[in-house]
Gaussian input, Z-matrix of N, CA and C with variables (Angstrom, degrees):
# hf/3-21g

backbone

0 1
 N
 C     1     B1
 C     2     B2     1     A1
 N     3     B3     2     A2     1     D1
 C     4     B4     3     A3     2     D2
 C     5     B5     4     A4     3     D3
 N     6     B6     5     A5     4     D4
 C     7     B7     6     A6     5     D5
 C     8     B8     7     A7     6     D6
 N     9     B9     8     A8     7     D7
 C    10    B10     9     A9     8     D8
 C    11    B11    10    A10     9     D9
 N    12    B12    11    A11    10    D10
 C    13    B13    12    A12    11    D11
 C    14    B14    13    A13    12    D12
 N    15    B15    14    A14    13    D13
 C    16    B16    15    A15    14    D14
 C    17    B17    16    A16    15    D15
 N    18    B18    17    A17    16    D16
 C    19    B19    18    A18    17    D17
 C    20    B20    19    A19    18    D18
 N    21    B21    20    A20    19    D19
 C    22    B22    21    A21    20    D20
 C    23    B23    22    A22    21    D21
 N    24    B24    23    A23    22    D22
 C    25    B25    24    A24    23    D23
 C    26    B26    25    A25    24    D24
 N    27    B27    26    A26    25    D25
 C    28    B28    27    A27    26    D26
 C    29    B29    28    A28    27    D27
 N    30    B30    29    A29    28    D28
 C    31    B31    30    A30    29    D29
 C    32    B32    31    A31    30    D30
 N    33    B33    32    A32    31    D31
 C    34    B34    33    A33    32    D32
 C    35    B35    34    A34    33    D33
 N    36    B36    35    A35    34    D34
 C    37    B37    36    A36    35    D35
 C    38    B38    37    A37    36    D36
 N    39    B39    38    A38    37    D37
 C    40    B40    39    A39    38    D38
 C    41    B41    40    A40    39    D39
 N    42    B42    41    A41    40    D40
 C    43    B43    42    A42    41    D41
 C    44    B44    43    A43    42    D42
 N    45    B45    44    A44    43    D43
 C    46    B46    45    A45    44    D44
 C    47    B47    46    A46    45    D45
 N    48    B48    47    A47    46    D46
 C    49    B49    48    A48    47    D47
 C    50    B50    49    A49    48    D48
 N    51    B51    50    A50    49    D49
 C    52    B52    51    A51    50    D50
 C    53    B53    52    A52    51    D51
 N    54    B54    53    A53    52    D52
 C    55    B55    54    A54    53    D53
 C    56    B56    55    A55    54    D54
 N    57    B57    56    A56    55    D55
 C    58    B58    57    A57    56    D56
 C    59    B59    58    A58    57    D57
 N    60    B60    59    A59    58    D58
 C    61    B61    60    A60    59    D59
 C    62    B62    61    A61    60    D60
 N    63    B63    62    A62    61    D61
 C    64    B64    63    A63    62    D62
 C    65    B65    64    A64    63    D63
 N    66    B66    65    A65    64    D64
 C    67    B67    66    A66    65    D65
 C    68    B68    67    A67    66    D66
 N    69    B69    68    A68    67    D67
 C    70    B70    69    A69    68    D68
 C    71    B71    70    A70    69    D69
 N    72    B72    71    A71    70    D70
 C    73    B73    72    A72    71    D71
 C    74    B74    73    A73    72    D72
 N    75    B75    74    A74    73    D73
 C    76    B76    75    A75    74    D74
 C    77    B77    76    A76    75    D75
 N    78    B78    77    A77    76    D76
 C    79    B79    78    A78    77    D77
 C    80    B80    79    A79    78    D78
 N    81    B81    80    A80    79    D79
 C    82    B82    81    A81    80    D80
 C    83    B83    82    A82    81    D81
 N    84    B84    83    A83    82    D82
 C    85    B85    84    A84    83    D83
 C    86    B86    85    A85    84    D84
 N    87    B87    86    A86    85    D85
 C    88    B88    87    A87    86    D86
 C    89    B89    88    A88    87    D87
 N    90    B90    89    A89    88    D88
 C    91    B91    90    A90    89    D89
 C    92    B92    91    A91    90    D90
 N    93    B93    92    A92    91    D91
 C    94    B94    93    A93    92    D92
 C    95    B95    94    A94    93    D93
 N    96    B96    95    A95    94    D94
 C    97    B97    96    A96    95    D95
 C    98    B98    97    A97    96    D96
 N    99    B99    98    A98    97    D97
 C   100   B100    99    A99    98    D98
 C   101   B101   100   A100    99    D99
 N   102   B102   101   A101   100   D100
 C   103   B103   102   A102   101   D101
 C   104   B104   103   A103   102   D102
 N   105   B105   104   A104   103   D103
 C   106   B106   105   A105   104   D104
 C   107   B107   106   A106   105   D105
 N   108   B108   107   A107   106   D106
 C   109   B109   108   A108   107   D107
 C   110   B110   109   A109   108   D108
 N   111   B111   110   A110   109   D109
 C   112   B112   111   A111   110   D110
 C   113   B113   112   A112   111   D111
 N   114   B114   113   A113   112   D112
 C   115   B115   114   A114   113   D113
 C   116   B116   115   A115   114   D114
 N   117   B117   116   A116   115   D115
 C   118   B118   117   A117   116   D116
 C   119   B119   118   A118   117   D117
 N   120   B120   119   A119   118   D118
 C   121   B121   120   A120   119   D119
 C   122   B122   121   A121   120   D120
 N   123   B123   122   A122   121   D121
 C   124   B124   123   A123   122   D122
 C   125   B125   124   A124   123   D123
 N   126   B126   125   A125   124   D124
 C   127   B127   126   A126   125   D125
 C   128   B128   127   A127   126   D126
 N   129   B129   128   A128   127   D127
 C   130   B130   129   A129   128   D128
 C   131   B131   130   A130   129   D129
 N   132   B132   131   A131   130   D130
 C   133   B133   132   A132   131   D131
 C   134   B134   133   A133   132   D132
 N   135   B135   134   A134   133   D133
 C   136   B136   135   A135   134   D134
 C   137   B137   136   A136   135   D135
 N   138   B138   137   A137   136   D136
 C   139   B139   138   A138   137   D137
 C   140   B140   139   A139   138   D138
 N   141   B141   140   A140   139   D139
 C   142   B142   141   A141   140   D140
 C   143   B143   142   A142   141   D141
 N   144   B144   143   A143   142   D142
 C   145   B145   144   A144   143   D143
 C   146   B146   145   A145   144   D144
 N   147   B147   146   A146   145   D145
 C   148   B148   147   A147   146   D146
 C   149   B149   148   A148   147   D147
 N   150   B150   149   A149   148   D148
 C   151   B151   150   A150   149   D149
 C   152   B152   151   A151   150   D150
 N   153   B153   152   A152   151   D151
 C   154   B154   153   A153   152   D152
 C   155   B155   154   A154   153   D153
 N   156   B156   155   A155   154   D154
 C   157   B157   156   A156   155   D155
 C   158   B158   157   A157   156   D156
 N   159   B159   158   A158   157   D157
 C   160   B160   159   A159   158   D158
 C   161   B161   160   A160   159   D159
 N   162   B162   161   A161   160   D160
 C   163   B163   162   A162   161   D161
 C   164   B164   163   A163   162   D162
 N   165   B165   164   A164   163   D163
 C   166   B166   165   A165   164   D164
 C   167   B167   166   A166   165   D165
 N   168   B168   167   A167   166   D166
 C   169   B169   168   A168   167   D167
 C   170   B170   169   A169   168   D168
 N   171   B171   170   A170   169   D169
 C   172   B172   171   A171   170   D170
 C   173   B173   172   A172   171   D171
 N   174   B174   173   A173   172   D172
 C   175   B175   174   A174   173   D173
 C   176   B176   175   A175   174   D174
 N   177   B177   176   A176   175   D175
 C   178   B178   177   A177   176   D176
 C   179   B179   178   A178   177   D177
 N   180   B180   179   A179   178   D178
 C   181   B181   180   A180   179   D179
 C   182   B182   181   A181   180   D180
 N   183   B183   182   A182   181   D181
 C   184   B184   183   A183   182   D182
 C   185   B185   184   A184   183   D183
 N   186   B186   185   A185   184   D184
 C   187   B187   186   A186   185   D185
 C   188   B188   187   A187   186   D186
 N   189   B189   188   A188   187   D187
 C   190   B190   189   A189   188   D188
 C   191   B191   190   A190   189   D189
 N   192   B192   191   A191   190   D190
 C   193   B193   192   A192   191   D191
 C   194   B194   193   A193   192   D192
 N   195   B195   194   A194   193   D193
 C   196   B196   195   A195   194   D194
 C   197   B197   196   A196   195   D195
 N   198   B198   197   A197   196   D196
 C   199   B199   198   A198   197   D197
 C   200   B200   199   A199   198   D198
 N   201   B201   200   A200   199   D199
 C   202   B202   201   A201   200   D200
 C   203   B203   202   A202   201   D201
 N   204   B204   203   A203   202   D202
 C   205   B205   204   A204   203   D203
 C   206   B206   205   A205   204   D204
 N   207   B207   206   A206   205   D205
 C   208   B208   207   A207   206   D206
 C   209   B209   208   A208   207   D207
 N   210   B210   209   A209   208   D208
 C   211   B211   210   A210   209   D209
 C   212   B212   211   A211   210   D210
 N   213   B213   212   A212   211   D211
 C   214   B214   213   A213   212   D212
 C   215   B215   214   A214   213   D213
 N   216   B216   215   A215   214   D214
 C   217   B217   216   A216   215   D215
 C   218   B218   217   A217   216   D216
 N   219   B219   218   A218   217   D217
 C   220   B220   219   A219   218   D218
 C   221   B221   220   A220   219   D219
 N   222   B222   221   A221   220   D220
 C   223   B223   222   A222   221   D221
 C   224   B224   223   A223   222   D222
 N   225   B225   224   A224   223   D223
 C   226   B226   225   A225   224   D224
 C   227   B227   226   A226   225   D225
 N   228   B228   227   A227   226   D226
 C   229   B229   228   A228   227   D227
 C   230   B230   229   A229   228   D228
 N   231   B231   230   A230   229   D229
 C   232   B232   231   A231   230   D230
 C   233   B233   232   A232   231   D231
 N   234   B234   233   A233   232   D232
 C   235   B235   234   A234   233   D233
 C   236   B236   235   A235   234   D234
 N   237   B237   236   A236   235   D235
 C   238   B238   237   A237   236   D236
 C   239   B239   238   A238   237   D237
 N   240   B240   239   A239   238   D238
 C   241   B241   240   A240   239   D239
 C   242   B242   241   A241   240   D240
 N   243   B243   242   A242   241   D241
 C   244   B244   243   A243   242   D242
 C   245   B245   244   A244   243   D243
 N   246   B246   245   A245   244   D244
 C   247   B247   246   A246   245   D245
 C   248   B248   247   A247   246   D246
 N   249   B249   248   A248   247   D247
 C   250   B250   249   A249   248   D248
 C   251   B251   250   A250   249   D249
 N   252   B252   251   A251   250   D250
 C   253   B253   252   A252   251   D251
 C   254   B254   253   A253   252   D252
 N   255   B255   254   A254   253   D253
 C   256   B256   255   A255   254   D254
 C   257   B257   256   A256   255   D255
 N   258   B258   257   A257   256   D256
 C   259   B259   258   A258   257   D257
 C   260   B260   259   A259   258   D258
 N   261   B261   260   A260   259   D259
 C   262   B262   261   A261   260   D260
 C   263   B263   262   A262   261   D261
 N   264   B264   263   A263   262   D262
 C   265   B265   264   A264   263   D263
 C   266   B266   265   A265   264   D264
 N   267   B267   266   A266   265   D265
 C   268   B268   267   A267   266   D266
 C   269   B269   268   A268   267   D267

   B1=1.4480
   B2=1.5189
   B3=1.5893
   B4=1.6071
   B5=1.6016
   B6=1.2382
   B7=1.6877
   B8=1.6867
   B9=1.7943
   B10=1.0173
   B11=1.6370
   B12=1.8856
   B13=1.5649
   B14=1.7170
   B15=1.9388
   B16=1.2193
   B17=2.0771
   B18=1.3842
   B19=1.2641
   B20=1.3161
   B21=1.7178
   B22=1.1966
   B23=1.3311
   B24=1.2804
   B25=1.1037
   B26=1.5901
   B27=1.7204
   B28=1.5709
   B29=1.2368
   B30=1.2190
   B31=1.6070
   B32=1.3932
   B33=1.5172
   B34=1.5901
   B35=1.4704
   B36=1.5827
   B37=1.3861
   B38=1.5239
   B39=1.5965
   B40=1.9424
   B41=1.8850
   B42=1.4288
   B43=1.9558
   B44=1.7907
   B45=1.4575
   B46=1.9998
   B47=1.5098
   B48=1.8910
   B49=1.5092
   B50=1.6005
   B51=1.3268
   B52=2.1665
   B53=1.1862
   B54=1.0200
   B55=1.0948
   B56=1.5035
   B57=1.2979
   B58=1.6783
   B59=2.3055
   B60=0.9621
   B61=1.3493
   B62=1.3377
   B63=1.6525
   B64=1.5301
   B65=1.9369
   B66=1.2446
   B67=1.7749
   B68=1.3985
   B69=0.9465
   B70=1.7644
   B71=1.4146
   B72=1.5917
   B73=1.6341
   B74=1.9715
   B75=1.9216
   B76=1.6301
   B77=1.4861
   B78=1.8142
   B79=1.1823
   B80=1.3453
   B81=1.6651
   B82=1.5110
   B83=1.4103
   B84=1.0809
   B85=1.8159
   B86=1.8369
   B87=1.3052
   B88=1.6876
   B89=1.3332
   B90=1.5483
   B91=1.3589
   B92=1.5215
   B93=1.4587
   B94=1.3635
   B95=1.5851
   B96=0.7123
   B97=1.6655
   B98=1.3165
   B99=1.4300
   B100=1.5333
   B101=1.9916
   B102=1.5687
   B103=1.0495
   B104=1.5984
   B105=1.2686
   B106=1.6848
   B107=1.0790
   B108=1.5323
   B109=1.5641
   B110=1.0003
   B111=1.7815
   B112=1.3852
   B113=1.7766
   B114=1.2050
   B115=1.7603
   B116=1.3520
   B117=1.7208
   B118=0.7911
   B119=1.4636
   B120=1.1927
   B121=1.5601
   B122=2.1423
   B123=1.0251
   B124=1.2753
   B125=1.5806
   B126=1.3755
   B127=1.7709
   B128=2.0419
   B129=1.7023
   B130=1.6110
   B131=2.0399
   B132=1.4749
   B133=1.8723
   B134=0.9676
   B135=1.9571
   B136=1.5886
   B137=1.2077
   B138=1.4370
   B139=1.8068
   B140=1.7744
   B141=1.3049
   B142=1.8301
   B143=2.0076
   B144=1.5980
   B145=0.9899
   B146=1.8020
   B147=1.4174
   B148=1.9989
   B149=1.4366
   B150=1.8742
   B151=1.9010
   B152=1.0867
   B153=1.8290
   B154=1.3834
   B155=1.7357
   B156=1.5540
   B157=1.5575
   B158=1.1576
   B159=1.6288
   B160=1.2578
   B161=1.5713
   B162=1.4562
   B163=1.1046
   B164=1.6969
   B165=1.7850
   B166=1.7283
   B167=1.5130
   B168=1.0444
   B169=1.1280
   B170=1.6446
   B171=1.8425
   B172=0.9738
   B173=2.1813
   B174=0.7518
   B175=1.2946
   B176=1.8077
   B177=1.4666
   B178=1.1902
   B179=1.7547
   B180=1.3947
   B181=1.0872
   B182=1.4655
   B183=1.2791
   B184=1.4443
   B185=1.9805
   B186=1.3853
   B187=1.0467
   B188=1.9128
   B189=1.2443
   B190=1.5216
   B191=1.4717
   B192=1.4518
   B193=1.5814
   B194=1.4188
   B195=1.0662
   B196=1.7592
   B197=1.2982
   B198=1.0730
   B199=1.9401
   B200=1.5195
   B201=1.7656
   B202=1.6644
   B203=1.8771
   B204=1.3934
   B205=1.6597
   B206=1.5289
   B207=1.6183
   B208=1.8509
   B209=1.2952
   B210=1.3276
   B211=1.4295
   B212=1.2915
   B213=1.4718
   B214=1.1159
   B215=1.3919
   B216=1.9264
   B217=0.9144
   B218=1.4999
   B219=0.8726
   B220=1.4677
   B221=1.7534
   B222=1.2696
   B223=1.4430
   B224=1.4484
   B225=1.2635
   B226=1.3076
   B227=1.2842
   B228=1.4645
   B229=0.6963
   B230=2.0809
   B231=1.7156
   B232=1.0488
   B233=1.3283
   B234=1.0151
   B235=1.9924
   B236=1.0986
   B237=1.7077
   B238=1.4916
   B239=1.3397
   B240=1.4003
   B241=1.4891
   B242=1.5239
   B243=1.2436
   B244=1.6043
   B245=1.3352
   B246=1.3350
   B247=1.6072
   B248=1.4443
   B249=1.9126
   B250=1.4115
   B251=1.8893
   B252=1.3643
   B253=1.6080
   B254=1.4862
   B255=1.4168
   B256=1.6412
   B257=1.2618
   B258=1.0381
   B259=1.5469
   B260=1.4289
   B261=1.5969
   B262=1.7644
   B263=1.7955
   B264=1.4391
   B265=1.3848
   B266=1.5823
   B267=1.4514
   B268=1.8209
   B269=1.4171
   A1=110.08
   A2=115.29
   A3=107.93
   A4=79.77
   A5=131.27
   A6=126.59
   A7=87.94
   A8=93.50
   A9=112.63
   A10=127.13
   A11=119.83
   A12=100.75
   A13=72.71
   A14=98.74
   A15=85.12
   A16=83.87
   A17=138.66
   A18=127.34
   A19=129.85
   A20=101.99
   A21=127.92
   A22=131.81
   A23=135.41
   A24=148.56
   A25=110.76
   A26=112.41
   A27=101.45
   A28=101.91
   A29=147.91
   A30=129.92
   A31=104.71
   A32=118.51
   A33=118.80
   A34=85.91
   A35=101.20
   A36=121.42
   A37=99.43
   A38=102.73
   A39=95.55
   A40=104.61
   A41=70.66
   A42=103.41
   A43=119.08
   A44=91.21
   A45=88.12
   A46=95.41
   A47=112.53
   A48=103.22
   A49=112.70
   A50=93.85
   A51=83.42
   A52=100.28
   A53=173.15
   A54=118.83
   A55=77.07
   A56=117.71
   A57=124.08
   A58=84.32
   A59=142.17
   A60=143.95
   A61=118.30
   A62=125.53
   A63=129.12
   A64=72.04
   A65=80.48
   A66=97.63
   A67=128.48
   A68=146.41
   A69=150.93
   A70=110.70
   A71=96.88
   A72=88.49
   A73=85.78
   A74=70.12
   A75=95.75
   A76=101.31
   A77=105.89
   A78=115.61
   A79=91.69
   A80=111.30
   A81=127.14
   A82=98.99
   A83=101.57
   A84=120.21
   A85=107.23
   A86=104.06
   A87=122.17
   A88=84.73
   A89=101.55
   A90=124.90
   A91=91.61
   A92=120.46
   A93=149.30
   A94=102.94
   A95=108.35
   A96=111.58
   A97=104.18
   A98=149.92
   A99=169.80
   A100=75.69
   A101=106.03
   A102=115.98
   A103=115.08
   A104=117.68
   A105=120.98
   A106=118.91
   A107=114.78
   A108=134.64
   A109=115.20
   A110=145.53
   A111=145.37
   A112=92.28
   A113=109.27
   A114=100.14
   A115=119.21
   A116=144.00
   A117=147.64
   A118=121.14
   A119=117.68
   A120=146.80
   A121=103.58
   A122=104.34
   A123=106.10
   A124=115.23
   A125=112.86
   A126=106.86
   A127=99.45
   A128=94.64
   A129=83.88
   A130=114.98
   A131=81.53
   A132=79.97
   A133=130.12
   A134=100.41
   A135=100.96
   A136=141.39
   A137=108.94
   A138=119.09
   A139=92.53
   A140=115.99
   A141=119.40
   A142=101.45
   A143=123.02
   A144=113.56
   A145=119.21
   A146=84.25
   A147=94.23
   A148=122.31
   A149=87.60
   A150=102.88
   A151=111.04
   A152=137.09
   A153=126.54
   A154=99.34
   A155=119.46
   A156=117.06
   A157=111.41
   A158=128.75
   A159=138.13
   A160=92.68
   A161=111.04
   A162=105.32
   A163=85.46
   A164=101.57
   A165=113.24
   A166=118.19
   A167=124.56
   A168=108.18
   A169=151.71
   A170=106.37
   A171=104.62
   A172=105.14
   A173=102.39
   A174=132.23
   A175=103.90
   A176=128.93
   A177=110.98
   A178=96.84
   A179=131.32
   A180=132.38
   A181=114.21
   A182=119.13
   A183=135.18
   A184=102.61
   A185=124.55
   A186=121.54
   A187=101.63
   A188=93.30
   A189=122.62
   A190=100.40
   A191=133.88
   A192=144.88
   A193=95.39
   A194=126.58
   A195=123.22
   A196=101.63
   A197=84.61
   A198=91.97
   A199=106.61
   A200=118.18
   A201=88.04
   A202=69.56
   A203=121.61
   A204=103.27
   A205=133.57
   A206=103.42
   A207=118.32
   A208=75.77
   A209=156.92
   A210=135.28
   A211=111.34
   A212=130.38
   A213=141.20
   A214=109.01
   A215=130.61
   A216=131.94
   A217=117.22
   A218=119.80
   A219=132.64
   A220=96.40
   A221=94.03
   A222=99.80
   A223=111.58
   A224=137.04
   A225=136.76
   A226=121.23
   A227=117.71
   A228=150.88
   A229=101.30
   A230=107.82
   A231=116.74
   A232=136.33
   A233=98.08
   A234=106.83
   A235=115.11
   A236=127.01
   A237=111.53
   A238=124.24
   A239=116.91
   A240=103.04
   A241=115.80
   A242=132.88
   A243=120.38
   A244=112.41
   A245=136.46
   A246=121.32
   A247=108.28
   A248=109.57
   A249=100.84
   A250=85.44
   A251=127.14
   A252=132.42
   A253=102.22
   A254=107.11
   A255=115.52
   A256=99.74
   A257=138.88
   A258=142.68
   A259=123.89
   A260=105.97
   A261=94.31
   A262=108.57
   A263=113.08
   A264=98.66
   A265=112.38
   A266=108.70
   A267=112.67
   A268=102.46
   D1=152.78
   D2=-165.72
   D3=-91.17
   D4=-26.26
   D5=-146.64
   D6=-140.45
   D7=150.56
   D8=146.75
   D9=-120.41
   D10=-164.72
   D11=176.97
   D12=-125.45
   D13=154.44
   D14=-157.56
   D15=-99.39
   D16=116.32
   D17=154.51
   D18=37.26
   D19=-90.75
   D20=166.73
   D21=-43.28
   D22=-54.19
   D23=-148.04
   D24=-139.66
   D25=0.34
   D26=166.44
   D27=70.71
   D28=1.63
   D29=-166.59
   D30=-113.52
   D31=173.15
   D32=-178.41
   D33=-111.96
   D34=148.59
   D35=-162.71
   D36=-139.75
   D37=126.63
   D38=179.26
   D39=-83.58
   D40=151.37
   D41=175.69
   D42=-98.83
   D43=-14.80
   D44=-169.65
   D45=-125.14
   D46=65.47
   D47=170.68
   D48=-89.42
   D49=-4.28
   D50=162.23
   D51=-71.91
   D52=49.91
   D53=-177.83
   D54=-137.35
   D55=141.24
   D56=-147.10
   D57=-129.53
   D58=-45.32
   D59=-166.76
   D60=-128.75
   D61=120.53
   D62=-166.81
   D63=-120.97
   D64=125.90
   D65=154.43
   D66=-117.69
   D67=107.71
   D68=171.05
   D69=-83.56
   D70=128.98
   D71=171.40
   D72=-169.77
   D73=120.81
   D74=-177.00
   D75=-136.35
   D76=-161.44
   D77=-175.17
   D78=-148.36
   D79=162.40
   D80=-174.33
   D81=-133.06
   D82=167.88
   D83=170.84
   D84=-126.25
   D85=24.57
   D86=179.87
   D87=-125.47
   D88=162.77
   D89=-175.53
   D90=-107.27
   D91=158.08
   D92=146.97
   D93=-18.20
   D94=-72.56
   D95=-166.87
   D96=-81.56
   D97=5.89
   D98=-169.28
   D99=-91.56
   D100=-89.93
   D101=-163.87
   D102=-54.38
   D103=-49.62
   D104=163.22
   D105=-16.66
   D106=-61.99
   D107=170.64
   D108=-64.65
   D109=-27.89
   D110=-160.46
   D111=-108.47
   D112=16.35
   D113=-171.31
   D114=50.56
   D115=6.89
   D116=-142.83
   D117=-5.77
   D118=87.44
   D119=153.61
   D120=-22.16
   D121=-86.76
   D122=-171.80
   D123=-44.54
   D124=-65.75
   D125=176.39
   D126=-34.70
   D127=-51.70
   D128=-156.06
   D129=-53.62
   D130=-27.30
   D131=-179.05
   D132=-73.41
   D133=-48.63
   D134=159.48
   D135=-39.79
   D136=-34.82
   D137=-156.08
   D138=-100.47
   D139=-29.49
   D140=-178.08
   D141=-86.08
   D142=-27.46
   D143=166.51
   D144=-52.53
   D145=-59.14
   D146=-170.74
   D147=-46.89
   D148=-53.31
   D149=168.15
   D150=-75.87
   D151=33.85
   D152=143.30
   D153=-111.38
   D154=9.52
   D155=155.54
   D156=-88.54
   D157=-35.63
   D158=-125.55
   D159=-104.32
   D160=-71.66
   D161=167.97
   D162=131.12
   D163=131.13
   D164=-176.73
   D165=-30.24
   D166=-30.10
   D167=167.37
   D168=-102.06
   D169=11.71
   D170=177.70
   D171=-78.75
   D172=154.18
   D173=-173.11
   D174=-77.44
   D175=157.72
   D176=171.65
   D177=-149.77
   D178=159.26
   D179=152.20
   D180=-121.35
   D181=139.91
   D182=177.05
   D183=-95.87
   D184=138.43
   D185=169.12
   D186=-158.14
   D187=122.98
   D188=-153.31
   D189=-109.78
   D190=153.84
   D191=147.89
   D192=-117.20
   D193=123.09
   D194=170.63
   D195=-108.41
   D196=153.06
   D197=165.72
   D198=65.87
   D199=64.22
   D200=-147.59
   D201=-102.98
   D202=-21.28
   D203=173.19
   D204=-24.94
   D205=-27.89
   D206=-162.13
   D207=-130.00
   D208=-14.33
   D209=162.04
   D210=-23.20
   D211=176.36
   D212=158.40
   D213=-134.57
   D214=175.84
   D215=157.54
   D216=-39.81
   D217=-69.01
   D218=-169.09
   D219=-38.18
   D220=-57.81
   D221=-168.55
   D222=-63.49
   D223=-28.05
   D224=162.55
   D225=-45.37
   D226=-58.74
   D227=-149.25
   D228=-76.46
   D229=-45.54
   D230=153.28
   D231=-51.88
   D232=-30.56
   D233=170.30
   D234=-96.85
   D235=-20.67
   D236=152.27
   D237=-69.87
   D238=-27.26
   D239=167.13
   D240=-80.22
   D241=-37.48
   D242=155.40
   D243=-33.49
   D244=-45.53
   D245=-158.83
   D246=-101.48
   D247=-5.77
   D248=-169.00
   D249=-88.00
   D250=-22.46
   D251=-162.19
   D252=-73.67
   D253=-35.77
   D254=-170.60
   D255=-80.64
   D256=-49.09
   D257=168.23
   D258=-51.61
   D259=-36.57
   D260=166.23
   D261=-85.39
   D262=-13.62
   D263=178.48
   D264=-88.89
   D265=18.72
   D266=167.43
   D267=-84.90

């Protein structure tokens, strides 16, 4: 569990304050600018859910392929080396 309730005081209390970096890394079948325009809802919940386990100061990176339907190889292939570069520079 990221949380507990604490007994005493009725309140939810976080469990994962190590944890200093949340990384995401998915793919869409929306384009960049799909989500631009939609404010992207999901990153925002996901990434504001965790950091209300995590605690204000862990840090987070989002790393996205959109549009991976009209993707190409090449282009895959480009976002695995983006996420494998961002990951050794954690």
């Amino acid at each position: 569990m990221a949380f507990h309730l604490d007994p005493r005081t009725q309140r939810v209390v976080r469990d994962l304050t190590g944890v200093r970096r949340l990384v995401s890394i998915t793919t869409t079948g929306r384009s960049r600018h799909h989500f631009w325009r939609a404010t992207d809802q999901g990153r925002r919940l996901i990434h504001r859910s965790l950091r209300m386990s995590t605690g204000i100061r862990a840090r987070s990176t989002w790393l996205a392929l959109h549009d991976i339907e009209s993707s190409s190889e090449f282009d895959w292939g480009e976002f695995l080396e983006r996420v494998r570069s961002r990951l050794e520079a954690l």
